[in-house]
MMTF fields as JSON, N, C-alpha, C and O atoms, coordinates in Angstrom:
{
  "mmtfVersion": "1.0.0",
  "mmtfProducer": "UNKNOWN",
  "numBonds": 443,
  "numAtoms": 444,
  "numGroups": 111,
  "numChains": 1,
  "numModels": 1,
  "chainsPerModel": [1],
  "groupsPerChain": [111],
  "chainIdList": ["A"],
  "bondAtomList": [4, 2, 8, 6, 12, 10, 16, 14, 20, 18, 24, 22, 28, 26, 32, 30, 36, 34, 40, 38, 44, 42, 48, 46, 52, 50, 56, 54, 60, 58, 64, 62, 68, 66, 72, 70, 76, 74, 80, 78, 84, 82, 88, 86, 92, 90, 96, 94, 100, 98, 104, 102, 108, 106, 112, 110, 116, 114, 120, 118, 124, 122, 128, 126, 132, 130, 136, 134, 140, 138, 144, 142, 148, 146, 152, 150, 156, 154, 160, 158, 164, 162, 168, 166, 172, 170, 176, 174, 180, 178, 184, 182, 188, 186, 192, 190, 196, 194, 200, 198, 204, 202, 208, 206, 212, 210, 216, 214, 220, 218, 224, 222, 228, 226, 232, 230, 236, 234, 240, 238, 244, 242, 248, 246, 252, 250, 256, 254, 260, 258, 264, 262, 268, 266, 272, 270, 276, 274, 280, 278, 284, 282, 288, 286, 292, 290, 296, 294, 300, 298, 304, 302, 308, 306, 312, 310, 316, 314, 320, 318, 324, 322, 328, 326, 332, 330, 336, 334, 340, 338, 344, 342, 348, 346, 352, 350, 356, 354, 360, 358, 364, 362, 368, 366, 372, 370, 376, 374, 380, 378, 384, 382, 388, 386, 392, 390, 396, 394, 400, 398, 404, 402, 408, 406, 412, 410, 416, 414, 420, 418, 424, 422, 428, 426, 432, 430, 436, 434, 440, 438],
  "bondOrderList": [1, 1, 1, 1, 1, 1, 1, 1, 1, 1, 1, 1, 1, 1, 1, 1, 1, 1, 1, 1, 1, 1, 1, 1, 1, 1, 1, 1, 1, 1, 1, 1, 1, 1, 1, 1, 1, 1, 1, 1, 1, 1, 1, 1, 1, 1, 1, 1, 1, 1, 1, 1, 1, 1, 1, 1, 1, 1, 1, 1, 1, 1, 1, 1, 1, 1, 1, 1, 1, 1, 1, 1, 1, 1, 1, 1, 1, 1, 1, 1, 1, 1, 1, 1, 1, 1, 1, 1, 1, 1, 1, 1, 1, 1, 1, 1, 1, 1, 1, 1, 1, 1, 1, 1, 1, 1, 1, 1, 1, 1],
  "groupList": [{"groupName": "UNK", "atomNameList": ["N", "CA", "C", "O"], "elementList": ["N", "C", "C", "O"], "formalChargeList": [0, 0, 0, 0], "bondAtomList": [1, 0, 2, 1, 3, 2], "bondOrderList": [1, 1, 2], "singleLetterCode": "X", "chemCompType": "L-PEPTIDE LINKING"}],
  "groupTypeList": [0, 0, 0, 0, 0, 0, 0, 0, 0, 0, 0, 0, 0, 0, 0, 0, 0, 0, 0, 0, 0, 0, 0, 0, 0, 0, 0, 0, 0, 0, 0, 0, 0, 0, 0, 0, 0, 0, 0, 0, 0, 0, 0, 0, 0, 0, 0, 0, 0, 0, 0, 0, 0, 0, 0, 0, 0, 0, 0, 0, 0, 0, 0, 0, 0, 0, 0, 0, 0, 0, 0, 0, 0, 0, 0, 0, 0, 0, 0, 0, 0, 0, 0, 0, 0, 0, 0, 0, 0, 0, 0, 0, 0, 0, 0, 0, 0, 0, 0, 0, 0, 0, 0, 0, 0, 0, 0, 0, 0, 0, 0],
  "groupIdList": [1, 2, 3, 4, 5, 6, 7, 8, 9, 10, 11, 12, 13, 14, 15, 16, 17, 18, 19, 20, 21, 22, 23, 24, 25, 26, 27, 28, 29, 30, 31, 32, 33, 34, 35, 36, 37, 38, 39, 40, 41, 42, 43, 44, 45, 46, 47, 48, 49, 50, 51, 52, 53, 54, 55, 56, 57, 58, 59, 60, 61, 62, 63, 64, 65, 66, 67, 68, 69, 70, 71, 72, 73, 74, 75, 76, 77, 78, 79, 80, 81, 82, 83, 84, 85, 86, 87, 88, 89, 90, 91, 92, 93, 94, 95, 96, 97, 98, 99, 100, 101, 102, 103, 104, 105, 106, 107, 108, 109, 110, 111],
  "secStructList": [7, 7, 1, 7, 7, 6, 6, 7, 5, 3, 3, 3, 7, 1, 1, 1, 1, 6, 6, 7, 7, 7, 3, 3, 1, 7, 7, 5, 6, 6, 3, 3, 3, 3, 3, 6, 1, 1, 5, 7, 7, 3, 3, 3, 7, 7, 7, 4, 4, 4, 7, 7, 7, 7, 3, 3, 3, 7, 7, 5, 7, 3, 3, 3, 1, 1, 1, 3, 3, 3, 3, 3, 6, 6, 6, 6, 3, 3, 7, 7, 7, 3, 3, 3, 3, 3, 3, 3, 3, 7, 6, 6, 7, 7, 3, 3, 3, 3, 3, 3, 3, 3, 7, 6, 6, 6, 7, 7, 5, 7, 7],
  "xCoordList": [0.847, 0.0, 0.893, 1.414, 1.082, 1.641, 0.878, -0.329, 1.305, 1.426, 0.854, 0.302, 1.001, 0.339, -0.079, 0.299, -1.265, -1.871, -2.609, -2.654, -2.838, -3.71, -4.917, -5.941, -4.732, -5.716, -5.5, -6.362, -4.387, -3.678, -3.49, -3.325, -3.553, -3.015, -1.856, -1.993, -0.657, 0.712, 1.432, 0.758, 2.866, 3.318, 4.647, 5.3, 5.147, 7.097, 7.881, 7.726, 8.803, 9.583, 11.553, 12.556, 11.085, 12.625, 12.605, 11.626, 13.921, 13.528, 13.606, 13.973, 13.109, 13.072, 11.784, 12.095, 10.917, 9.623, 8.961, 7.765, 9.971, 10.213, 8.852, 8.336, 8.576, 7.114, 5.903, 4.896, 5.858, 4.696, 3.686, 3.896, 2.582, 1.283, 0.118, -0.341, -0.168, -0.976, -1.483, -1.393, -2.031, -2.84, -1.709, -0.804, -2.251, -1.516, -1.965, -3.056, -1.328, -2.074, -1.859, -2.669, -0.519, -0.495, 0.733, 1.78, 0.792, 2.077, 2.464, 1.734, 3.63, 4.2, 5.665, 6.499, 6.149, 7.515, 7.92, 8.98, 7.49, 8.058, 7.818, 8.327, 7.368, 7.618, 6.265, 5.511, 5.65, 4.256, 4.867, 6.006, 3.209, 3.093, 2.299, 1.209, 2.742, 2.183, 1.692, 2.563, 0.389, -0.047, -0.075, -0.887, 0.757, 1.844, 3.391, 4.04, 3.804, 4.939, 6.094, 5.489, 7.313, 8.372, 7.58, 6.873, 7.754, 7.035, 8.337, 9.273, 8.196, 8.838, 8.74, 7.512, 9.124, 8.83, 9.054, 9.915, 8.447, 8.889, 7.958, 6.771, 8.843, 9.087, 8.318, 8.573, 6.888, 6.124, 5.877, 5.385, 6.27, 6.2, 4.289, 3.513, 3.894, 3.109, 2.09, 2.429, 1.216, 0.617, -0.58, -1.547, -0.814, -2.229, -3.13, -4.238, -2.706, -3.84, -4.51, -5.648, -3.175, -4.428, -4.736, -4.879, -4.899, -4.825, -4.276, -4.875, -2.76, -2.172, -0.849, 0.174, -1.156, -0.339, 0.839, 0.784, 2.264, 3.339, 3.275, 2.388, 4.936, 5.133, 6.256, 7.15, 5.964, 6.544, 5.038, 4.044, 5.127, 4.212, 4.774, 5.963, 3.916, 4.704, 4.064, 3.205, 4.512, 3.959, 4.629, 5.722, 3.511, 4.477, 5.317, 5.227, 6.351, 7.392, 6.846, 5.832, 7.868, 7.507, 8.986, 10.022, 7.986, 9.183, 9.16, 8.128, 10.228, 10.555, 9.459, 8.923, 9.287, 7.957, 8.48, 7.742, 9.822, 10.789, 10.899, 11.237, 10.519, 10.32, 8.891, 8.602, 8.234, 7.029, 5.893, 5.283, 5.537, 5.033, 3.024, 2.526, 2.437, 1.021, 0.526, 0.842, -0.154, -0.807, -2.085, -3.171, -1.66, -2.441, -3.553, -3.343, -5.231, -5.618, -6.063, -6.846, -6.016, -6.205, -5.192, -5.545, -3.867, -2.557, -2.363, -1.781, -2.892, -2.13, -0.529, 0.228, -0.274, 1.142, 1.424, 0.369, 2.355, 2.828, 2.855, 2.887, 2.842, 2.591, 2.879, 2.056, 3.844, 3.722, 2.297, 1.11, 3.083, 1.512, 1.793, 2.806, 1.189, 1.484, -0.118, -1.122, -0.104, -0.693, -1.05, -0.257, -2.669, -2.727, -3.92, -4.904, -3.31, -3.432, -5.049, -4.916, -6.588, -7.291, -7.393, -6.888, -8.238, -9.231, -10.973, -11.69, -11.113, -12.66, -12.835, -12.181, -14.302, -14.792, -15.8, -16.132, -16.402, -17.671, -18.735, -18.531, -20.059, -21.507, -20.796, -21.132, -19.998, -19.752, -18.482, -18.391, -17.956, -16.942, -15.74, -14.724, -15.742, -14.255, -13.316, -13.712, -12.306, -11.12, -10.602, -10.26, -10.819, -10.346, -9.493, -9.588, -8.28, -7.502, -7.717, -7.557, -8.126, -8.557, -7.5, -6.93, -6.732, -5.748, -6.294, -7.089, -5.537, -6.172, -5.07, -4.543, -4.542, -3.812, -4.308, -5.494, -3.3, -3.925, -2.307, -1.215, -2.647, -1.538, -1.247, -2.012, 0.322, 0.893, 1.066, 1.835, 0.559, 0.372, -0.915, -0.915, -2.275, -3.303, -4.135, -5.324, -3.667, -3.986, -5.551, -6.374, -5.833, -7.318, -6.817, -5.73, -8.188, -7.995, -7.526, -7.692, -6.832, -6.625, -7.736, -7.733, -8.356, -9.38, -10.22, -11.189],
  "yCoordList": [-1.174, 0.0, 1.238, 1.614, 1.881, 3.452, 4.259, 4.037, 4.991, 6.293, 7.646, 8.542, 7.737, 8.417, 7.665, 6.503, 8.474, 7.508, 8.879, 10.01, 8.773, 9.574, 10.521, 10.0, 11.721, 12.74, 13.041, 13.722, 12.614, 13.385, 14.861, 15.403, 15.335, 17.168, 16.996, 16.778, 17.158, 17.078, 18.441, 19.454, 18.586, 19.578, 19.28, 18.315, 20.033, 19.233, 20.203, 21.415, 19.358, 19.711, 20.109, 20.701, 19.304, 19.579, 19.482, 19.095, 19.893, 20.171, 21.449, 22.238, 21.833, 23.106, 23.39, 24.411, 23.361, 23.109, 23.158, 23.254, 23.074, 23.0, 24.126, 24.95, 23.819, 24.812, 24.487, 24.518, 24.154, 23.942, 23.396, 22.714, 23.424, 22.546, 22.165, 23.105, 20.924, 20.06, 18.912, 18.307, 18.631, 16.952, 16.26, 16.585, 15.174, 13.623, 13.803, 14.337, 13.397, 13.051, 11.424, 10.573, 11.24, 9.54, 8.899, 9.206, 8.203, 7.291, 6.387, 5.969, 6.125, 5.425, 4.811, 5.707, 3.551, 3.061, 3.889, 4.42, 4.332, 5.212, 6.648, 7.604, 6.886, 8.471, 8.81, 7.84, 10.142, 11.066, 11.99, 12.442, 12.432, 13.502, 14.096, 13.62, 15.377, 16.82, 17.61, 18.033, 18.075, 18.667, 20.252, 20.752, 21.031, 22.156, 22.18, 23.214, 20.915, 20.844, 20.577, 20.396, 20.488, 20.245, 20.159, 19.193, 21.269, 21.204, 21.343, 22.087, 20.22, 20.466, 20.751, 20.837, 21.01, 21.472, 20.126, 20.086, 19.522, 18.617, 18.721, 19.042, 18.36, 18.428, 17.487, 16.309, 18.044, 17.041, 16.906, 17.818, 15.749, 15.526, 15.285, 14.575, 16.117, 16.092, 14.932, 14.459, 14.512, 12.93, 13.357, 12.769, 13.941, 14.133, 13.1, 13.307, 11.895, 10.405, 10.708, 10.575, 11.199, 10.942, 12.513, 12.761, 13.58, 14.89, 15.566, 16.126, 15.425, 15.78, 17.132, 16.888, 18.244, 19.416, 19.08, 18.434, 19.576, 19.666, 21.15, 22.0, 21.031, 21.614, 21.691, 20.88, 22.681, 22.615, 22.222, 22.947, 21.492, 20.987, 21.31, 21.072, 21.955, 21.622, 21.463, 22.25, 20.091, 19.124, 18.949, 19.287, 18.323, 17.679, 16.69, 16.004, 16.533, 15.409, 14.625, 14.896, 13.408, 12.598, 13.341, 13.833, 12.911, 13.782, 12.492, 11.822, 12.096, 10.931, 11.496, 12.602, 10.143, 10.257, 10.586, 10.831, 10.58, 11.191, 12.314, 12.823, 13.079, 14.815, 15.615, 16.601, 14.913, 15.022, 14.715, 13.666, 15.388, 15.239, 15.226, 15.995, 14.572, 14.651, 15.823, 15.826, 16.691, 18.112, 17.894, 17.315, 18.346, 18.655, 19.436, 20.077, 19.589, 20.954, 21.098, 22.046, 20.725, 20.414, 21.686, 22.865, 21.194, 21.859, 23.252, 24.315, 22.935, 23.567, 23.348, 24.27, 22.543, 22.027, 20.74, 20.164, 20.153, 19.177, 18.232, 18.719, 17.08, 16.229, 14.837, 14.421, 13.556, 12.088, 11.318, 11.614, 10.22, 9.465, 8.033, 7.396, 7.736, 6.062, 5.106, 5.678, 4.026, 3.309, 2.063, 1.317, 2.432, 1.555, 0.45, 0.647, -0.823, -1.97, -2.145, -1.895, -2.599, -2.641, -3.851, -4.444, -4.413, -6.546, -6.106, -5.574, -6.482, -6.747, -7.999, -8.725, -7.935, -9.582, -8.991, -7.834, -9.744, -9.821, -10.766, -11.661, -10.516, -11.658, -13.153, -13.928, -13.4, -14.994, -15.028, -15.953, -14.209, -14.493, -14.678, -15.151, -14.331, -14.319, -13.208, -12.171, -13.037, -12.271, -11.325, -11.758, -10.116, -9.108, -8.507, -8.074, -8.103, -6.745, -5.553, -5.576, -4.47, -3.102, -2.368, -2.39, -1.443, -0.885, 0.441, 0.635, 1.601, 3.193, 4.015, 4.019, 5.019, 5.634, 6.911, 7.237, 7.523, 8.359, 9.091, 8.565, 10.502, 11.567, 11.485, 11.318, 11.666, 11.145, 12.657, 12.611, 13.825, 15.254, 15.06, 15.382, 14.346, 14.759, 13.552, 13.769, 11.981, 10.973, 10.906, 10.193, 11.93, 11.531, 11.067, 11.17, 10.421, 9.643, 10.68, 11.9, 9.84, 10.861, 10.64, 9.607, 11.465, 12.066, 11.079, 11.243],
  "zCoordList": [0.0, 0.0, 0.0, 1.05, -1.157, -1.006, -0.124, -0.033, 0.411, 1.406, 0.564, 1.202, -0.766, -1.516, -2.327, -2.477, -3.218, -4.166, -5.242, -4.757, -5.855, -7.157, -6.492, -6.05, -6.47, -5.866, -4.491, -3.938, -3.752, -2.884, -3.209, -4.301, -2.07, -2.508, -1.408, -0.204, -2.167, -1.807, -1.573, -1.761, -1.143, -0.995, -1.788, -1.39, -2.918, -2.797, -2.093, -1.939, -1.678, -0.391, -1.039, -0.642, -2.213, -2.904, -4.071, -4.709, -4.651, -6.534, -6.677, -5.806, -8.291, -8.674, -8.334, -7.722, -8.246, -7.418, -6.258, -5.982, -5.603, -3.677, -3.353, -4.108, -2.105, -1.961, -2.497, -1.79, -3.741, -4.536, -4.105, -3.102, -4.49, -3.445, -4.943, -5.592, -5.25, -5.911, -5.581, -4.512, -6.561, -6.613, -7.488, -8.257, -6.961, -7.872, -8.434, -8.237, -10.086, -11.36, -11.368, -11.736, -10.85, -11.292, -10.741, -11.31, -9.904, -9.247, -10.282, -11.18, -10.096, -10.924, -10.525, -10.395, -10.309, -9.827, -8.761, -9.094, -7.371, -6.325, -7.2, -6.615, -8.058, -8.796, -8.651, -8.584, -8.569, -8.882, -9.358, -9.25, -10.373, -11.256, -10.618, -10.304, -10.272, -9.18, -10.07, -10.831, -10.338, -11.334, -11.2, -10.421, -11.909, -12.078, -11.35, -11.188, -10.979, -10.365, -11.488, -12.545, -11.677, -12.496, -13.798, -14.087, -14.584, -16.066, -16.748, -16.452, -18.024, -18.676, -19.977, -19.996, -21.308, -22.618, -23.793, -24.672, -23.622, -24.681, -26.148, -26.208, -27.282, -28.622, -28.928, -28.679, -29.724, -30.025, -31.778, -32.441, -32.28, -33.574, -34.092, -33.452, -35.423, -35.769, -36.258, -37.343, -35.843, -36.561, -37.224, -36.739, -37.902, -38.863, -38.658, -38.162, -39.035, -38.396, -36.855, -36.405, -36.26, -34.485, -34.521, -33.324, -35.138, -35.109, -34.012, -33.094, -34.256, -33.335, -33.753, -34.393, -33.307, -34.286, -33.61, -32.563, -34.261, -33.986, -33.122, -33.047, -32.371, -31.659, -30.257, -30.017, -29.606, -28.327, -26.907, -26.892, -26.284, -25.198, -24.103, -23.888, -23.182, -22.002, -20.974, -20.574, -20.238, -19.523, -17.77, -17.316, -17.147, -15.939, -16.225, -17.243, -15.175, -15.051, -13.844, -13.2, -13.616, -12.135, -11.68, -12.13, -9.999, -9.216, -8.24, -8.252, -7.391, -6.478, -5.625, -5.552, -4.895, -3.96, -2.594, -1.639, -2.545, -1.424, -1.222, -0.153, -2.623, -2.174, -2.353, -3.031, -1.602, -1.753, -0.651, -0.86, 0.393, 1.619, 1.35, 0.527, 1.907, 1.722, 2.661, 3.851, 2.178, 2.482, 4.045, 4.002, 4.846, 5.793, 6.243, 7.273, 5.469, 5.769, 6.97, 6.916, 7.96, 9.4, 9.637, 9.654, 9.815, 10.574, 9.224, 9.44, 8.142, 6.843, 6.683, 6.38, 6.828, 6.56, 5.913, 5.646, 5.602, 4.894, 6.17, 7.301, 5.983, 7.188, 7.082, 6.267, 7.587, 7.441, 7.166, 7.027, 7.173, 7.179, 7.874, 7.588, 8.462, 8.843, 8.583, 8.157, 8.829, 7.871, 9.74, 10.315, 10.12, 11.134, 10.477, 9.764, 11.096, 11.084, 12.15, 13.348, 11.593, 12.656, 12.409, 11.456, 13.489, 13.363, 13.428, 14.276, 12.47, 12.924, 12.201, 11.453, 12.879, 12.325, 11.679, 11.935, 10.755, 9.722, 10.139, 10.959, 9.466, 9.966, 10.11, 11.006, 9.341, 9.319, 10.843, 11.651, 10.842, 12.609, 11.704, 12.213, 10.307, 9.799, 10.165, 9.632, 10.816, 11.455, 9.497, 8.397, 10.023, 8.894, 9.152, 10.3, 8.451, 8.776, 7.795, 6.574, 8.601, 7.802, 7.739, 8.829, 6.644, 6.712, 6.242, 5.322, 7.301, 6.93, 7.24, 8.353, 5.875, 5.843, 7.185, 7.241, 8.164, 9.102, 9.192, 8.979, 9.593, 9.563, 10.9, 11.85, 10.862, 12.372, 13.113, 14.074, 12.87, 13.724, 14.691, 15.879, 13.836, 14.286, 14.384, 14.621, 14.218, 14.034, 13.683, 14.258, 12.456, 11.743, 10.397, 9.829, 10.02, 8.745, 7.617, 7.649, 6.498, 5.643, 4.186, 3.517, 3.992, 3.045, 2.83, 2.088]
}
């Protein structure tokens, strides 16, 4: 279970970017895409078939998920997260484990 996940509102903490405050667009291998965070300009070749104009684009990058803290609007700050382990049982008496991401400042659930 990642610690962030897609529609988090994050903070980055390092980079050219540092400060910045967005949503996930998309995790990927330990990496997220912070939507207006590290933009870059990439060179896009023209395809007439998918109607796609040539040009300059400029897009987000992934940024390590190491510089990148999940957003607190409780505290308004950037904030951990830890991940508690509950038991409950269900109608049949089968033993469950529930897992819920919760911020370690203010130990409420996160979103």
């Amino acid at each position: 279970m990642s610690k962030i996940r897609k529609g988090d509102e994050v903070v980055v903490i390092a980079g050219s970017s540092k400060g910045h405050r967005g949503s996930v667009l998309e995790v990927k291998d330990g990496r997220v895409k912070v939507a207006g965070a590290n933009k870059v300009t990439k060179h896009v070749r023209p395809n007439p078939q998918l109607g796609i104009e040539g040009g300059k684009v400029e897009q987000e990058s992934f940024i390590d998920l190491s510089n990148v803290m999940i957003y607190n609007p409780e505290t308004k700050k950037q904030d951990k997260i830890k991940i508690e382990v509950t038991e409950t049982k269900d109608e049949s008496g089968k033993v469950k484990f529930v897992r819920e991401r919760v911020f370690k400042s203010t130990n409420k659930k996160v979103g």
